[in-house]
C-alpha positions as CSV (number, residue, x, y, z in Angstrom):
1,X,44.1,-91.1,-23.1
2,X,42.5,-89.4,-26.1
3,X,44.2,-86.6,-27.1
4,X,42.9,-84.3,-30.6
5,X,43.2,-80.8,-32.3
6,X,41.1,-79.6,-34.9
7,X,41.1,-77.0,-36.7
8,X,37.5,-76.0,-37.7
9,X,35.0,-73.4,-38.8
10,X,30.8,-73.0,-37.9
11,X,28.5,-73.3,-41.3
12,X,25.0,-73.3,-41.9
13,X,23.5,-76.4,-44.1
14,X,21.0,-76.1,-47.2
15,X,18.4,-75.9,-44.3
16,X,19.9,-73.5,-41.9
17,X,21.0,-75.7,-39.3
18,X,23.8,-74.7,-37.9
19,X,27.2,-77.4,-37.8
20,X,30.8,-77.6,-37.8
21,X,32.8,-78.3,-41.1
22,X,36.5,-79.5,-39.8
23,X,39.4,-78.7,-42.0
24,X,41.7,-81.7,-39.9
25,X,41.9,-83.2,-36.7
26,X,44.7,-84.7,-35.2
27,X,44.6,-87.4,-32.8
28,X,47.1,-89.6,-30.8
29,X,45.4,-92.5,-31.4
30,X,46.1,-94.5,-34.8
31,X,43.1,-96.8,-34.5
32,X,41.1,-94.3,-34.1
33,X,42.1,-92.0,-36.8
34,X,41.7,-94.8,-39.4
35,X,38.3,-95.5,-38.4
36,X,37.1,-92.2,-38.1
37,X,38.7,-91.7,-41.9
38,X,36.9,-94.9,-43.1
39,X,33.9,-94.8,-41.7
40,X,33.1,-91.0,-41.1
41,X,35.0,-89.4,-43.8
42,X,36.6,-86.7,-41.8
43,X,40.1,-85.4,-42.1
44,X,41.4,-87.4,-39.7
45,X,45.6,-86.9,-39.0
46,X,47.9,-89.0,-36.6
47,X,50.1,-87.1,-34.5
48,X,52.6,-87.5,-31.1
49,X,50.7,-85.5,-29.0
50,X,51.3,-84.5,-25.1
51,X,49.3,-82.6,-22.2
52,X,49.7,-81.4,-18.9
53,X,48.8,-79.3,-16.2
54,X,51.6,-77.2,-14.5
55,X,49.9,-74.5,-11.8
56,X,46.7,-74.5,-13.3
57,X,47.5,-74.1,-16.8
58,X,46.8,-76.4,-19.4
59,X,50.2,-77.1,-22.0
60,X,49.8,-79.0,-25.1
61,X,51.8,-80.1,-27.9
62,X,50.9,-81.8,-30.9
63,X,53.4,-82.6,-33.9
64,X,51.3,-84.3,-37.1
65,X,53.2,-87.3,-38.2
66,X,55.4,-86.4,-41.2
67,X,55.3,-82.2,-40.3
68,X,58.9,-81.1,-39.9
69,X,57.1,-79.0,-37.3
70,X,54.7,-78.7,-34.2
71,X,52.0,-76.9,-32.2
72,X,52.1,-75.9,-29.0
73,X,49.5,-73.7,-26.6
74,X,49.7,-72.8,-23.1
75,X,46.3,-71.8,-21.6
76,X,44.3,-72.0,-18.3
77,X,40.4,-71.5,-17.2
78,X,39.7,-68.0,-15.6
79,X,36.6,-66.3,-13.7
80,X,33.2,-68.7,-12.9
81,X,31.8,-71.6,-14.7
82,X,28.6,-70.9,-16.6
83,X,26.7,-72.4,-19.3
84,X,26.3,-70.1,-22.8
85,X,23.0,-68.0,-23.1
86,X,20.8,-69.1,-26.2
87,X,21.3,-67.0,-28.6
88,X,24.8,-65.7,-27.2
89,X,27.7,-65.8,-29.6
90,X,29.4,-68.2,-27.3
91,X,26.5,-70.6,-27.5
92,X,27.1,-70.3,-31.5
93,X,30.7,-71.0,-31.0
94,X,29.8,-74.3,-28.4
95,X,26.3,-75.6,-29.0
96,X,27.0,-77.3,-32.5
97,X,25.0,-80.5,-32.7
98,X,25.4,-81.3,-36.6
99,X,28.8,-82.0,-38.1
100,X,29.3,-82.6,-41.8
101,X,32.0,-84.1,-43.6
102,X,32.6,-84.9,-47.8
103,X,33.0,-88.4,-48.9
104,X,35.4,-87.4,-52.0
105,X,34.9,-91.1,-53.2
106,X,30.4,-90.4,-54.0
107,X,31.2,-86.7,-54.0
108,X,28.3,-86.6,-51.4
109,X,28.4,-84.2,-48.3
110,X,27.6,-85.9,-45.6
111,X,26.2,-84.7,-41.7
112,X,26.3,-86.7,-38.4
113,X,24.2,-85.7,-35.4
114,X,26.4,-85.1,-32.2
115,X,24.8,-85.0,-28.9
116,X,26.5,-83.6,-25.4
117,X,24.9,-81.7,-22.5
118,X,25.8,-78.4,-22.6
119,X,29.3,-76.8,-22.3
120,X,30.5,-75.6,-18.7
121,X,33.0,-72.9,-19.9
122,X,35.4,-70.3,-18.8
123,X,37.2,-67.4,-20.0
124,X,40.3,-68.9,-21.2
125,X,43.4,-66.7,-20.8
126,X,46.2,-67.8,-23.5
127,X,49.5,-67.5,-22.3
128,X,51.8,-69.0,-25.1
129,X,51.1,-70.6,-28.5
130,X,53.0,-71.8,-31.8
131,X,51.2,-73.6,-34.1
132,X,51.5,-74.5,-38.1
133,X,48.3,-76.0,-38.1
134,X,47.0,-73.3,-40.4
135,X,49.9,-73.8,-42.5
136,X,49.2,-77.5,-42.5
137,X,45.8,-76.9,-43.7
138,X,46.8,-75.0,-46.6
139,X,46.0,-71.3,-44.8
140,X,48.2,-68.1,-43.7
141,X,49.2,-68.3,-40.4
142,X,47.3,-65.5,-38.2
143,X,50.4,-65.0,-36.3
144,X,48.3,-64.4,-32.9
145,X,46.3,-65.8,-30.7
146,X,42.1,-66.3,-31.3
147,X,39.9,-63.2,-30.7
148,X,38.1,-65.1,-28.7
149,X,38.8,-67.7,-26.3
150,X,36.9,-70.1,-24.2
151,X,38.1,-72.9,-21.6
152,X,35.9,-75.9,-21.0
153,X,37.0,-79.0,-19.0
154,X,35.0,-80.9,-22.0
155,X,31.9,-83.1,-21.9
156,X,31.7,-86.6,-23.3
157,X,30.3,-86.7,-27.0
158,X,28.1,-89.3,-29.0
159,X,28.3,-89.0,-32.7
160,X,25.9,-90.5,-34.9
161,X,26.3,-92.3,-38.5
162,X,26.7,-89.8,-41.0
163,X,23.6,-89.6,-43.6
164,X,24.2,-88.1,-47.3
């Protein structure tokens, strides 16, 4: 049981491709934070982290191991399935397939292809959330919920060495 939470933002490389630049992620599992630390130089945090689903909706709580506090969201999936439309901003927000990373050690950035079939999504309708994860990540808190929201019951991910 894999459970993570990142905290993320969409760039464009030297080229123009388009990727994801993580600020942290937070992960249950401790093996699995150290290796992807080691090996692919991303912000990696271990946390106690629970999920559930109550009458369809989705709650969550992650607490980062030495944060005095936590983050919690309460959500659920809303209207039809569907796939984003090229060019759509959803398909900005969900068809990433670079990531990049900074290995502080060789001051080199770093990108990783990531491969998936496309996103089934949803509206997602939030209906409670508290999080310091912006405060974590050195960031005001927003104090709200995103402007935009989007439920997916996930697709399994391959992630490729990172290249400098």
């Amino acid at each position: 049981h894999f459970l993570e939470l990142n905290l993320r933002t969409y760039v464009y490389d030297g080229e123009g491709r388009p990727g994801v630049w993580f600020f942290s992620l937070d992960a249950n599992q401790a093996l699995a934070v150290k290796l992807a630390r080691r090996f692919f130089s991303l912000p990696y945090h271990h946390a106690k982290m629970q999920a559930g689903t109550v009458d369809g909706e989705v709650r969550y709580r992650s607490r980062r191991r030495g944060a005095a506090s936590s983050s919690t969201f309460a959500y659920r999936g809303e209207g039809p399935e569907r796939v984003a439309d090229p060019g759509s901003f959803e398909f900005f927000l969900v068809e990433r397939y670079l990531l990049f990373a900074w290995r502080a050690g060789k001051q080199q950035l770093l990108r990783g292809r990531v491969v998936h079939p496309a996103y089934r999504i949803r509206d997602a309708v939030m209906t409670g959330h508290e999080t310091d994860l912006f405060a974590l990540n050195g960031f005001q808190s927003p104090h709200r919920p995103a402007d935009h929201q989007l439920y997916s019951e996930g697709v399994d991910v391959d992630v490729f060495p990172l290249e400098g």
